[in-house]
C-alpha positions as CSV (number, residue, x, y, z in Angstrom):
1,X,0.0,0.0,0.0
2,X,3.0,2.2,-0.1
3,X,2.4,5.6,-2.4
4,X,5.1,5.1,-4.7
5,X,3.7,7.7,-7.3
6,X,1.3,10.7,-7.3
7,X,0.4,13.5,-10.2
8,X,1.1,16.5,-7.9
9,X,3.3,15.3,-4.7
10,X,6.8,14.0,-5.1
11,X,7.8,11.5,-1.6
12,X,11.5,11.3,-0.5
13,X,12.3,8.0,1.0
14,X,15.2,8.2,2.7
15,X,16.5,5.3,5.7
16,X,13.9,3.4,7.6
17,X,12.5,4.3,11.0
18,X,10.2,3.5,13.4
19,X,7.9,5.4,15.6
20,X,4.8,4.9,17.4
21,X,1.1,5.3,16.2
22,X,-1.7,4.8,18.7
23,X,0.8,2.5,21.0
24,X,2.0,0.0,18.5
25,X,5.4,0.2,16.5
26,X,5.1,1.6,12.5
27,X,7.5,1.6,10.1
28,X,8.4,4.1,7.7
29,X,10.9,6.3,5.6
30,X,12.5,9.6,6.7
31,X,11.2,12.1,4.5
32,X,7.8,10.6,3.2
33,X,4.9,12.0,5.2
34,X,3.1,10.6,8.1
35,X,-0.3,9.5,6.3
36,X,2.1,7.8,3.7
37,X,3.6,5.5,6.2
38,X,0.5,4.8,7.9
39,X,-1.8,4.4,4.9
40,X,1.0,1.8,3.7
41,X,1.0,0.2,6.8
42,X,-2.3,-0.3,6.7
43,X,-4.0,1.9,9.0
44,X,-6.6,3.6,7.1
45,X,-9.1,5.7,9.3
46,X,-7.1,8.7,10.8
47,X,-9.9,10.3,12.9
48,X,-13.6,10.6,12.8
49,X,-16.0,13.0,12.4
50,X,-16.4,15.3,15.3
51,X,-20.7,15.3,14.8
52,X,-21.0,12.0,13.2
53,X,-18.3,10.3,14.7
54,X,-17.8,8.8,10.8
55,X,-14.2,7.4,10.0
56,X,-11.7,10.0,8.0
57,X,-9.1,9.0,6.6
58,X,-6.2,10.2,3.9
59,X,-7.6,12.2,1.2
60,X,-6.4,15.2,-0.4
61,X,-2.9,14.7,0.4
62,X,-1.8,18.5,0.5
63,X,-2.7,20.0,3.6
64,X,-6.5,21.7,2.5
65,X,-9.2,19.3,4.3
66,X,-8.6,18.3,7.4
67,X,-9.7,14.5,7.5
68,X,-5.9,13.5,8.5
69,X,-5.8,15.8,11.6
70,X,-4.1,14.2,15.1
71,X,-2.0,14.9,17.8
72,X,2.1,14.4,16.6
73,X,4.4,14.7,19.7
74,X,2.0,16.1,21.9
75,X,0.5,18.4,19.4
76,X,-2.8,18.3,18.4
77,X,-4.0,19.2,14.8
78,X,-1.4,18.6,12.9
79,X,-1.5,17.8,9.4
80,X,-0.1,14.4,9.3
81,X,-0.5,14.4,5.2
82,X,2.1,17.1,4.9
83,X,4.3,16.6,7.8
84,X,7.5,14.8,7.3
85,X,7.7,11.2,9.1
86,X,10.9,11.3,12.0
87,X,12.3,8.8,13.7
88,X,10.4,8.0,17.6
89,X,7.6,10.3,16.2
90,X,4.2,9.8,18.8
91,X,1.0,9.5,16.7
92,X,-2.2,9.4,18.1
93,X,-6.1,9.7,17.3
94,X,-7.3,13.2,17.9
95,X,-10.6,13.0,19.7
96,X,-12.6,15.7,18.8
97,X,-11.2,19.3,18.3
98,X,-7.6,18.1,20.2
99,X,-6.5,19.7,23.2
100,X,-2.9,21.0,24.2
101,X,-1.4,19.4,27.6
């Protein structure tokens, strides 16, 4: 399921790392983003609705909806199909609006 092409984004893969997505271990490649390494992983639904509570997952891929919004490092809302994957990066779920520590 890894993104290996796409008409309008270009993903550096550079060495592979790990880091953490909901508790359990991912792995990815410096450089791609965060949604890329989890939607070729496997893991699929990102968030949910806030109303609804209706799976979101990766979809526009450039940082204008905000279906792939959760909390990176402690940070809520971040943009996880635009922000670069790091090495011992802590992804989690975003419930709701997210809410700073």
């Amino acid at each position: 399921m890894r993104i290996h092409e796409h008409p309008v984004l270009t993903y550096e893969k550079g060495r592979e790392v790990e880091f953490t997505c909901n508790g359990e271990i991912v792995v990815g490649y410096e450089g791609e983003t965060i949604a890329a390494a989890l939607h070729a992983a496997g893991i699929k639904v990102l968030k949910h609705s806030i109303q609804n509570h209706r799976p979101r997952g990766f979809y526009c891929a450039i940082g204008n909806c905000s279906s792939c919004l959760m909390e990176v490092d402690g940070v809520p809302n971040v943009r996880i199909c635009v922000e670069p994957l790091k090495e011992g990066m802590i992804v989690k779920t975003q419930e709701g609006k997210g809410a700073l520590e």
